[in-house]
C-alpha positions in Angstrom: 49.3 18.4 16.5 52.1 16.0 17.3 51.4 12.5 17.1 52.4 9.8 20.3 52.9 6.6 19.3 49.2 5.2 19.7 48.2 7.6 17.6 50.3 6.9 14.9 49.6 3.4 15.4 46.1 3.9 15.3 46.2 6.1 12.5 48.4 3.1 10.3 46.0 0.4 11.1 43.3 2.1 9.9 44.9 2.6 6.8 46.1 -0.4 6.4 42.3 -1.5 6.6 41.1 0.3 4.5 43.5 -0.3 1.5 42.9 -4.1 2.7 39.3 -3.9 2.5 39.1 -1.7 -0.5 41.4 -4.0 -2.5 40.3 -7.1 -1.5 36.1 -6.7 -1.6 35.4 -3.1 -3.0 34.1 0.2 -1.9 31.5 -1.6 0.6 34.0 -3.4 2.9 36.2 0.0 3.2 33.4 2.0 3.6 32.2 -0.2 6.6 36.2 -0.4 8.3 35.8 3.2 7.9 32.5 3.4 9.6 33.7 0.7 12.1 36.9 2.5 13.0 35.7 5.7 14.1 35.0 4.8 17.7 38.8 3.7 17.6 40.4 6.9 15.7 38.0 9.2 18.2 39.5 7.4 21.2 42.6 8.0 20.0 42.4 11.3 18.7 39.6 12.9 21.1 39.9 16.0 23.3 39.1 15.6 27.0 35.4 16.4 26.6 34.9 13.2 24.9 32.8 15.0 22.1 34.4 13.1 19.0 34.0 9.9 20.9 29.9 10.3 21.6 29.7 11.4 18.0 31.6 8.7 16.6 30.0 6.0 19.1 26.5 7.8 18.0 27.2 7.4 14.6 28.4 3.6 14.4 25.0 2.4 16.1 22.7 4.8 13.8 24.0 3.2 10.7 24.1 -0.1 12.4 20.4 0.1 13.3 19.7 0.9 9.4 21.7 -1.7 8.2 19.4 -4.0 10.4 16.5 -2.8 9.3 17.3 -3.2 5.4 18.5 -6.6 6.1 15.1 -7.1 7.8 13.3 -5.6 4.7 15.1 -8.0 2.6 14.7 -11.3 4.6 10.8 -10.6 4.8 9.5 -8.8 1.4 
């Protein structure tokens, strides 16, 4: 696959994030740029059915929804 130049920009960014965020506050903060970045790598990096980008989108609110819910838990036990 060649990559255009959004895609490699794209692609740099992200790592760059995550480096940042592992570096800077630990394994939490990179895993959540990770999380956080998918919609952006699938957009960038999809096919024209759009699959990767439902996925990703899919994905980003599921874990969103449970990270609401434990921080819920935690603000009412």
């Amino acid at each position: 696959m060649r990559l255009s130049r959004s895609r490699t920009v794209t692609l740099s960014f992200t790592l760059v994030a995550l480096i940042a965020g592992y570096g800077l506050a630990g394994t939490g903060v990179a895993v959540a740029i990770g999380v956080l970045a998918l919609p952006a790598l699938a957009w960038a990096f999809d096919n024209d059915s759009g699959t990767f980008l439902i996925l990703a989108t899919l994905l980003v609110i599921t874990i969103g929804i449970m990270i609401l819910l434990i921080a819920l838990m935690a603000i009412t036990h």
